[in-house]
ZAMARGU-4260 file (C-alpha; in steps of 0.2 Angstrom, whole numbers, plus 5000, padded with zeros to 4 digits):
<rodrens>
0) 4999/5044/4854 | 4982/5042/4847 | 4969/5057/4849 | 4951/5053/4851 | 4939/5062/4846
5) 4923/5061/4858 | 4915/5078/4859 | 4896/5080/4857 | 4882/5089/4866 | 4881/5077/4879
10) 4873/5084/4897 | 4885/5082/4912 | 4880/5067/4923 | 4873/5072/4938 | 4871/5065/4955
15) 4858/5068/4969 | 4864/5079/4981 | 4865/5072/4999 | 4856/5085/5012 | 4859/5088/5030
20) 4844/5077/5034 | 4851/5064/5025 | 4868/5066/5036 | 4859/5067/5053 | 4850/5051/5048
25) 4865/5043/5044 | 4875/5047/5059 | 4860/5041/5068 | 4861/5024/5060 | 4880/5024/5063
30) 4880/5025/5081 | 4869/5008/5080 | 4881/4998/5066 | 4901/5005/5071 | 4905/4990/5084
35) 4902/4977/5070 | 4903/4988/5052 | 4920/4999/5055 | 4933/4992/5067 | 4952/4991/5071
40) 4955/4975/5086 | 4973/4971/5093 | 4975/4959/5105 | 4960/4960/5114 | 4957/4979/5112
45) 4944/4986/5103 | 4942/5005/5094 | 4928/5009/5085 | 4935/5021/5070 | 4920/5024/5058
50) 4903/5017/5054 | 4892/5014/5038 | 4873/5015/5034 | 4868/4999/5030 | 4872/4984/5022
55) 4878/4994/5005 | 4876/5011/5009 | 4894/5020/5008 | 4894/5036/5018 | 4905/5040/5033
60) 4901/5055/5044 | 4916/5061/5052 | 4920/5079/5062 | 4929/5086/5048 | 4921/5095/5035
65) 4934/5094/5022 | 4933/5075/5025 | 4915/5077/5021 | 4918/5084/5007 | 4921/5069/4995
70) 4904/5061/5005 | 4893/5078/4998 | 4900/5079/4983 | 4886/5073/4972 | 4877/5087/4964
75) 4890/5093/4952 | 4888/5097/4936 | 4905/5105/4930 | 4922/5104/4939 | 4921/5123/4943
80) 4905/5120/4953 | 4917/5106/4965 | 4931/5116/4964 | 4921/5132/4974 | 4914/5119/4985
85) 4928/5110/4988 | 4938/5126/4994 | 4924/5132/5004 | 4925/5117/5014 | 4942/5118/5014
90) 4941/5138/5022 | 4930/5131/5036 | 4940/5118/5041 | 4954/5129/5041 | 4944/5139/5054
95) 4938/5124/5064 | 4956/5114/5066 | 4962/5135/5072 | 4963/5128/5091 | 4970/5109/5085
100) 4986/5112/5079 | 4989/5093/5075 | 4976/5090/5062 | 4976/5097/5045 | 4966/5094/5029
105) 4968/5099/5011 | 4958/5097/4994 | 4970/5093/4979 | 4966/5095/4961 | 4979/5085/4952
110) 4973/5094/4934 | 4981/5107/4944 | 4999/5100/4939 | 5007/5106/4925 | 5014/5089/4920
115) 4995/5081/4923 | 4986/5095/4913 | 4999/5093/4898 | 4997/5076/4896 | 4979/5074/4899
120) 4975/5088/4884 | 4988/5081/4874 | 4979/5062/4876 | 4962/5072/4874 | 4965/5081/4861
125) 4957/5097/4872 | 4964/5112/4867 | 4962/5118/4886 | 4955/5111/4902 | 4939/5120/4899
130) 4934/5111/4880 | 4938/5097/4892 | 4927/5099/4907 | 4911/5100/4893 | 4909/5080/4891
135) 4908/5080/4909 | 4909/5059/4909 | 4925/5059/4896 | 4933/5071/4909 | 4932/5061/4924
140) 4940/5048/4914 | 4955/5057/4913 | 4958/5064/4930 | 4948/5062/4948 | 4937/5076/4952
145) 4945/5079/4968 | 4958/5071/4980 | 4956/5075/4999 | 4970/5072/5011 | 4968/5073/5032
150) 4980/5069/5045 | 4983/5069/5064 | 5002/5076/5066 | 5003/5068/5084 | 4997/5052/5077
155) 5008/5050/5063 | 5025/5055/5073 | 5021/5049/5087 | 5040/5051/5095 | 5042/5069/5085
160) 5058/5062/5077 | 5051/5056/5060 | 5052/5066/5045 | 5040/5082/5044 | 5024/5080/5034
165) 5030/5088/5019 | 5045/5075/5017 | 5035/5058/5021 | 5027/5052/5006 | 5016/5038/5000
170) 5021/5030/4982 | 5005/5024/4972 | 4999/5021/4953 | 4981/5027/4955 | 4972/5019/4938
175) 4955/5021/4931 | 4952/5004/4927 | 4937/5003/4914 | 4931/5022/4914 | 4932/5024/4895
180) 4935/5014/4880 | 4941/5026/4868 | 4956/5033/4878 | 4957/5019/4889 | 4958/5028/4903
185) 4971/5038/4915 | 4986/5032/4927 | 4995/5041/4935 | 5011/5031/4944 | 5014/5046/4959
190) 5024/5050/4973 | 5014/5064/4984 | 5019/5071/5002 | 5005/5069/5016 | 5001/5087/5015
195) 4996/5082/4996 | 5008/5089/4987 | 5013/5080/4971 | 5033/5076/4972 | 5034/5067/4954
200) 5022/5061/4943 | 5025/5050/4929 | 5006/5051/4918 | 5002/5035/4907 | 4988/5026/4898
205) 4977/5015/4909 | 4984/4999/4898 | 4998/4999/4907 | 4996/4999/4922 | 5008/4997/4939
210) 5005/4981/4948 | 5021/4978/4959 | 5030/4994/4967 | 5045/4993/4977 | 5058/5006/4982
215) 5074/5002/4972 | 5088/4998/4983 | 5101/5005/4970 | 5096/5022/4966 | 5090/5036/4975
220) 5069/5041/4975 | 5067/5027/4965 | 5054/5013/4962 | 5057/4997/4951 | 5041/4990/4943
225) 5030/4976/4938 | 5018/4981/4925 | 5002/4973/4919 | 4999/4977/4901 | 4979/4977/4894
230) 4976/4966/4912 | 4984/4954/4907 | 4993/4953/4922 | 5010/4951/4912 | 5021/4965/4906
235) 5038/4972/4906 | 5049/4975/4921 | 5052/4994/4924 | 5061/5008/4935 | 5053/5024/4937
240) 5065/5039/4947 | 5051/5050/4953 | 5066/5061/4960 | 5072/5065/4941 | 5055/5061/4934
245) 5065/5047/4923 | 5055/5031/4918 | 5065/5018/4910 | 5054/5002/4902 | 5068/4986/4900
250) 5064/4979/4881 | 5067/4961/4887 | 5062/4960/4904 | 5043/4955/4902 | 5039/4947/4918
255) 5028/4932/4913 | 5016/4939/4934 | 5015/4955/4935 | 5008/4955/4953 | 5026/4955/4960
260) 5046/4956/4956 | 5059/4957/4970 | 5075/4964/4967 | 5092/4953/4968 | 5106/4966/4964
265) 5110/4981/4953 | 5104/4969/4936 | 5093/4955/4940 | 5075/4952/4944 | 5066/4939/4953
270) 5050/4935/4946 | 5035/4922/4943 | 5036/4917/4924 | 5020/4916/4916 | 5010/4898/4919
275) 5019/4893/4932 | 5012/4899/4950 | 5026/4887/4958 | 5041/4891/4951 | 5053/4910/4955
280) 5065/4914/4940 | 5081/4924/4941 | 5081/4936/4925 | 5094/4948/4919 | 5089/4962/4914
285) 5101/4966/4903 | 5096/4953/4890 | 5078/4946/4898 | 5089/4928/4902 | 5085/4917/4913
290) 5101/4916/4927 | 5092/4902/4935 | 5075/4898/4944 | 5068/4890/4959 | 5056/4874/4957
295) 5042/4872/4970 | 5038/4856/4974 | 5036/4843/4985 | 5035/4842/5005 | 5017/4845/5009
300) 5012/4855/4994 | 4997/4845/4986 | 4998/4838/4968 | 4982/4846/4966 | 4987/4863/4968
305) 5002/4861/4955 | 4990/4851/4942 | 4979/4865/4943 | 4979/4880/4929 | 4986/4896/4936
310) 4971/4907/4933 | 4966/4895/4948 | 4981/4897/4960 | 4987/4915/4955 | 5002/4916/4965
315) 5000/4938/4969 | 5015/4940/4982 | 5032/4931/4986 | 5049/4936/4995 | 5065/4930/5003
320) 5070/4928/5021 | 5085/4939/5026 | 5098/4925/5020 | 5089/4922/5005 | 5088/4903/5007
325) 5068/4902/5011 | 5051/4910/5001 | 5037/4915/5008 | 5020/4914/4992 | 5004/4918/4995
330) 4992/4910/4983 | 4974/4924/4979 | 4963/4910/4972 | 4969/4896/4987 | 4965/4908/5002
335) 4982/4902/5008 | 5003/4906/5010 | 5017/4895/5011 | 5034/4894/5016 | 5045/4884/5007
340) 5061/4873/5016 | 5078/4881/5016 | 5088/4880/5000 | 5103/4884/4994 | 5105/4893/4978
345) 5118/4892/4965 | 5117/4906/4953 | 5129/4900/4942 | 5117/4882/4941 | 5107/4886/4925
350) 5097/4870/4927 | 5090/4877/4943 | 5084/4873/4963 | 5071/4861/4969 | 5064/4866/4984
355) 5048/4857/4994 | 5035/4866/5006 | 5036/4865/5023 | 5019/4872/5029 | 5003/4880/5022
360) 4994/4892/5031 | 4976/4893/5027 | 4966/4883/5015 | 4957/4864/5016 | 4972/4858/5015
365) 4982/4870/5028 | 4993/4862/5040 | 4993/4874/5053 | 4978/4877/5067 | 4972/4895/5065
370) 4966/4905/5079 | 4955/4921/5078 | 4956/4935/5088 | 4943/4930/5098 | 4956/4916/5103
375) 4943/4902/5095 | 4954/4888/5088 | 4951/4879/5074 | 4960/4861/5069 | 4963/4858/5051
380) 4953/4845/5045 | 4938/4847/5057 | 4920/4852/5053 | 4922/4870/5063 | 4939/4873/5051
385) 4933/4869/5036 | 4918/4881/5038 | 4928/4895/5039 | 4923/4909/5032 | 4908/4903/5021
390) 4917/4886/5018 | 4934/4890/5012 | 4943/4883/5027 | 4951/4900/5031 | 4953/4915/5038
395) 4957/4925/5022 | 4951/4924/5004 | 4957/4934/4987 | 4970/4939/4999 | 4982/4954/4990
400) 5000/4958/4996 | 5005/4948/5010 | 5021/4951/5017 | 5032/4946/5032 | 5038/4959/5041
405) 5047/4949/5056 | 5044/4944/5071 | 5034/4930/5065 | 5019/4941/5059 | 5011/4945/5041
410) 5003/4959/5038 | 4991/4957/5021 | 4975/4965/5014 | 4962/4953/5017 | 4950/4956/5000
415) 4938/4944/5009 | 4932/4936/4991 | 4928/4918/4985 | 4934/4921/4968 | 4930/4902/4965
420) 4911/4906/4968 | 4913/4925/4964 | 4905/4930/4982 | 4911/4938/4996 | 4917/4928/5015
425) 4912/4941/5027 | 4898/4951/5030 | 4910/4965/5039 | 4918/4969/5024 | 4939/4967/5015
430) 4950/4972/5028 | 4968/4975/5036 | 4975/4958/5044 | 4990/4953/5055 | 4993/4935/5056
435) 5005/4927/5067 | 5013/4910/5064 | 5020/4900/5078 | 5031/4887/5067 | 5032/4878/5084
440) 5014/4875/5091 | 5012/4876/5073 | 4997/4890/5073 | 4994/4908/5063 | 4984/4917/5073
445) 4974/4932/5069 | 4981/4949/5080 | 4975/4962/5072 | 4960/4967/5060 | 4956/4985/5053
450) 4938/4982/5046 | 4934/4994/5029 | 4917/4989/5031 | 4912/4987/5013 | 4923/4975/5001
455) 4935/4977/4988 | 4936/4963/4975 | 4954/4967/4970 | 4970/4973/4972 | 4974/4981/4991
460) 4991/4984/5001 | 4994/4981/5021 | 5012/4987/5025 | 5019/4992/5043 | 5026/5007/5046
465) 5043/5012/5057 | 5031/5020/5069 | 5021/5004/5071 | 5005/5011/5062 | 4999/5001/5048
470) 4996/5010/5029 | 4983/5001/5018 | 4973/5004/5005 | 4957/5002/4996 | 4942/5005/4986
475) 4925/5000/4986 | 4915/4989/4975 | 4900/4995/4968 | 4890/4977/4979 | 4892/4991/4992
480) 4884/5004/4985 | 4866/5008/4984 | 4865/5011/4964 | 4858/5029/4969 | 4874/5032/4981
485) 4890/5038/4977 | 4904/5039/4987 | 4926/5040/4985 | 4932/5030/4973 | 4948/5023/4981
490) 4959/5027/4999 | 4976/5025/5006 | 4972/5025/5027 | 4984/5025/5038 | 4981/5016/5054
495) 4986/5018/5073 | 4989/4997/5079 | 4987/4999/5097 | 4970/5009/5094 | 4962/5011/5079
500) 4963/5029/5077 | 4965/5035/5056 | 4983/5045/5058 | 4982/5049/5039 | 4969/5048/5023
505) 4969/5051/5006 | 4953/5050/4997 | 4950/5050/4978 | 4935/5059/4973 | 4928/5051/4954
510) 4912/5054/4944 | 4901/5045/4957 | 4895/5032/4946 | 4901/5016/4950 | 4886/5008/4958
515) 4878/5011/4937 | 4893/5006/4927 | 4890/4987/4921 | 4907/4982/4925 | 4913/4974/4942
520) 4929/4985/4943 | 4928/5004/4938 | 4933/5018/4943 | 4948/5024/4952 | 4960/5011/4961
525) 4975/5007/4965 | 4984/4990/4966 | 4997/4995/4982 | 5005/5011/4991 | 5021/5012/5000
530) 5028/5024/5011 | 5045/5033/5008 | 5054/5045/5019 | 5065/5061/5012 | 5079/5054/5025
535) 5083/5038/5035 | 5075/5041/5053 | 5085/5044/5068 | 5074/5040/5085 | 5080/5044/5103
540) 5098/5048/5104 | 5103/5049/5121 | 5121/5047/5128 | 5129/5041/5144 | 5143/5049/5152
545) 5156/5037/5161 | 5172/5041/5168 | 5183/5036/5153 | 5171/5035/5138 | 5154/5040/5134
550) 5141/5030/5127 | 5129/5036/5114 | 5111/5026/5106 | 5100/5027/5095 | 5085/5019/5085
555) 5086/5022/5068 | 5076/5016/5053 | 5082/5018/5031 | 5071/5028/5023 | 5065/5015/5013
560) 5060/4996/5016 | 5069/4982/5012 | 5067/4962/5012 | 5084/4960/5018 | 5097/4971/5027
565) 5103/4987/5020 | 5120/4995/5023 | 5126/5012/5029 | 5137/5022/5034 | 5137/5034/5051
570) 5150/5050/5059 | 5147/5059/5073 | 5153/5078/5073 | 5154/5091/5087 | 5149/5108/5083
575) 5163/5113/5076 | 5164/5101/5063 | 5178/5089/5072 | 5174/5071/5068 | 5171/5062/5085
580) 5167/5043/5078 | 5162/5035/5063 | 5157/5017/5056 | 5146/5008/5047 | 5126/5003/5051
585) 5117/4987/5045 | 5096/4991/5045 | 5087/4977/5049 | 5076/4971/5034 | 5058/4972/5035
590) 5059/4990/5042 | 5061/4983/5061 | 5071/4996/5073 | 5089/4994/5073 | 5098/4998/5088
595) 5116/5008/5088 | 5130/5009/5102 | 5145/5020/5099 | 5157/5025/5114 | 5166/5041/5111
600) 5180/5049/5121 | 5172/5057/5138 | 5166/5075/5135 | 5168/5074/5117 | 5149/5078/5116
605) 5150/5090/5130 | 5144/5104/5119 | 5134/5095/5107 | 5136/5083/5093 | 5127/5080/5076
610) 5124/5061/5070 | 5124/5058/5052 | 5117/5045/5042 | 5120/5039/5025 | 5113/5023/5017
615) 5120/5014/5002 | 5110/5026/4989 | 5117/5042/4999 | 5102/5047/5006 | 5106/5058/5021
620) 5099/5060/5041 | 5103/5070/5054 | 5100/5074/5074 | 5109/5080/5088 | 5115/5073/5105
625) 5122/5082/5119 | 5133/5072/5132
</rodrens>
């Protein structure tokens, strides 16, 4: 690794420090913006969550002062200074949540890691973290100033059966694109706990970065990769187990998009190849082959959109239906998704699989009517559609990580950019967005909107969760920030659907100079964020007693998502260890509830029985039942 040399007698930056005059005035101006600026809407409901200043001002007041902490911190001029600060707050939101047992809040230095610390002197070439801190600009380019987590116990597990904080987790590669250009910046590919707690940590350089991130479905606490080397947007395939902290890089497996890879079985990948947004290819990973590929073409796809070059289509999402036999695309630059017309495929058929389109949803040339939550309709090919948003004829533009989670509906993160005409579509900002398609009536309608309320130009993730909330991310471009402003530089939310409420926050704390730096994307960000559980969830069990068997149920979720279904295994014991019954358990893909029944001899639960879980990977849960 090379080891720059960037030490001089620079001053720190420094940033104006934000008063208590300031906050009142802003929580003043607030209360006059939050019904349009902040908002989360399902079906007809609305809950106003948080609020901005202005047009670009970034601030958010909120009752907790830890959470304030990353909207004061301005003034700093050395990383000891934030740190006092930081756990002051922290003290006195101990002392304020002493009465609400189900919030908590913590402040995180990840230079407090020994893996982070090492790494980052090494790449420095610092002798110790305070030689480092000196330049305070090359500093924040290697690690955030601060991370601050905050959470609502109650709103997170909300039916007290999900895995404690400490053993839920959210997987992320948090990179700091452009900071400086003689390291090329920090990345850190991460799995932390919701209290905060790092749980593995894999440190790399910024020029490969982590686009695609998916929980493997063949190993245990790990995540298979799509990375982008030097942006652009191509790299190789990789798989990172943040249990054993072991990355492994494939020397073939470049994968042509590195926006997203789906996994087919213990060695291949499918992935888009590079230029050529309308074609899936099979590869081995063993030797970077192609297996065979899928061709898209045809049916009401428009000639247009395939003579057009890819930096103009830019395919960033695709997945399988649960048989595998239809794709789902989402296409950034045409503000639109598809689904393609049932196929068969034939792995064995080198030559490959032509497969048409059978609707688009978004777009001038969408084939559906889409319907905003407002319930206003718009035809395609009328006047009314094809002004949406700003003239795009849709609903959604720049669109990142749309993804079908069942029952008809897609959750994506709705960027809310032109990139055509580089300017943003909607005044309220990038947003969370469920859309659901009726194939029949032939309609996507908007559901359900979390509003940010300033705009992100790239990258953001939408997933839903087992409990029904929503988990996103963000981060805000400097167009939303007043150039003497600072504020976070990324967040991962998680979001109640039925009313808005934030369950869980991370927020990640950089220099504060965003809104200055001449380039559109800087700062701290990352592309997507997934949720993974310790163990597979067990919801609910109850039992029925009958007069010749008893009948036990229970909800149950893996502790991973998956596109398709995922296989395990369950045995039910009574408290002295005799097996009672035993079989095997399908999840349902997409992370929806899957429903057990299991009759067991009458009174064989009498005194209390455990239910084991085990899926594929040999992750374990456990709960009791009493008949």
């Amino acid at each position: 690794m090379e080891t720059p040399s960037h030490y001089g007698a620079a001053e720190p930056a420094t940033h104006p420090l934000i008063t208590s005059t300031h906050r009142e005035y802003e929580v003043e101006d607030i209360s006059a913006r939050t019904s349009s600026r902040r908002r989360a809407i399902g079906l007809g409901a609305v809950a106003v969550v948080m609020g901005f200043t202005g047009v670009a001002a970034m601030m958010r007041i909120r009752d907790s002062p830890a959470a304030a902490a990353s909207a004061m911190l301005r003034s700093e001029t050395e990383a000891a200074e934030a740190r006092t600060w930081f756990e002051h707050e922290r003290a006195e939101q101990a002392m304020a949540d002493a009465d609400d047992s189900s919030s908590f809040s913590r402040t995180v230095y990840f230079q407090d890691n020994e893996v982070i610390l090492e790494y980052i002197l090494e790449a420095s070439g610092a002798s110790s973290l305070e030689e480092l801190e000196q330049d305070y600009d090359y500093y924040m380019s290697f690690v955030p100033k601060a991370v601050t987590v905050s959470g609502n116990l109650d709103l997170i597990n909300p039916d007290g059966d999900y895995p404690d904080v400490n053993e839920t987790y959210v997987a992320f590669d948090l990179q700091c694109k452009n900071c400086d250009a003689g390291n090329g910046a920090m990345s850190f590919l991460m799995v932390i706990n919701l209290l905060g707690d790092i749980q593995g940590v894999y440190p790399h350089n910024e020029t490969l970065s982590v686009d695609a991130l998916h929980a493997s479905p063949v190993s245990s606490k790990e995540l298979y990769l799509g990375m982008n080397k030097d942006s652009l947007e191509n790299g190789p395939a990789a798989t990172w187990n943040w249990g054993k902290n072991e990355y492994y890089q494939y020397p073939w497996g470049w994968t042509g998009n590195s926006h997203d890879v789906q996994w087919a079985d213990q060695n291949y990948l499918w992935h888009v190849p590079a230029a050529s947004d309308f074609q899936l290819r099979l590869m081995d990973l063993g030797s970077g082959d192609e297996v065979t590929h899928i061709n898209v073409s045809g049916g009401v796809l428009p000639q247009a959109w395939v003579e057009k070059s890819t930096s103009m289509v830019d395919i960033n999402h695709f997945q399988f239906d649960d048989d595998n036999k239809i794709a789902y695309m989402s296409f950034r630059h045409l503000n639109a998704f598809i689904k393609t017309s049932e196929f068969e495929l034939d792995t064995e058929d080198t030559s490959g699989t032509t497969v048409g389109v059978e609707w688009i949803v978004g777009s001038h040339n969408g084939t559906f009517t889409l319907i905003d939550i407002d319930g206003t309709e718009y035809k395609p090919g009328t006047p009314e559609y094809n002004q949406l948003y700003d003239g795009l004829g849709s609903m959604w533009a720049g669109q990142h990580n749309l993804e079908f989670f069942g029952d008809d509906e897609f959750m994506m993160f709705d960027n809310a950019y032109d990139m055509e005409n580089d300017k943003f579509a909607n005044p309220s900002g990038s947003r969370l967005l469920i859309v659901k398609v009726d194939e029949e009536a032939e309609t996507a309608t908007l559901v359900w909107e979390y509003q940010f309320g300033y705009n992100t130009t790239i990258y953001g993730d939408n997933d839903q969760l087992p409990s029904g909330n929503l988990l996103g991310c963000a981060w805000p471009d400097k167009s939303s920030i007043g150039r003497s402003e600072s504020t976070f530089d990324a967040e991962i939310v998680e979001v109640t659907r039925e009313t808005g409420e934030i369950a869980w926050r991370m927020e990640v704390i950089g220099s504060g100079e965003r809104a200055s730096q001449p380039s559109d994307t800087y700062g701290w960000m990352m592309y997507s964020v997934e949720r993974l559980y310790e163990s597979p969830v067990i919801l609910s069990p109850n039992c029925t007693t009958g007069d010749s068997n008893d009948t036990i149920t229970f909800n149950t979720f893996n502790n991973f998502k998956t596109a398709t279904a995922y296989t395990g295994t369950y045995v039910i014991t009574t408290s002295d260890g005799d097996e009672v019954s035993d079989g095997s358990i399908s999840w349902k893909s997409h992370w929806r509830k899957t429903e057990v029944q299991i009759d067991t001899s009458s009174g064989a639960c009498s005194g209390g029985c455990e239910i084991t879980v085990t899926n594929a990977v040999g992750d374990v849960g456990t709960n009791s039942v009493t008949c």
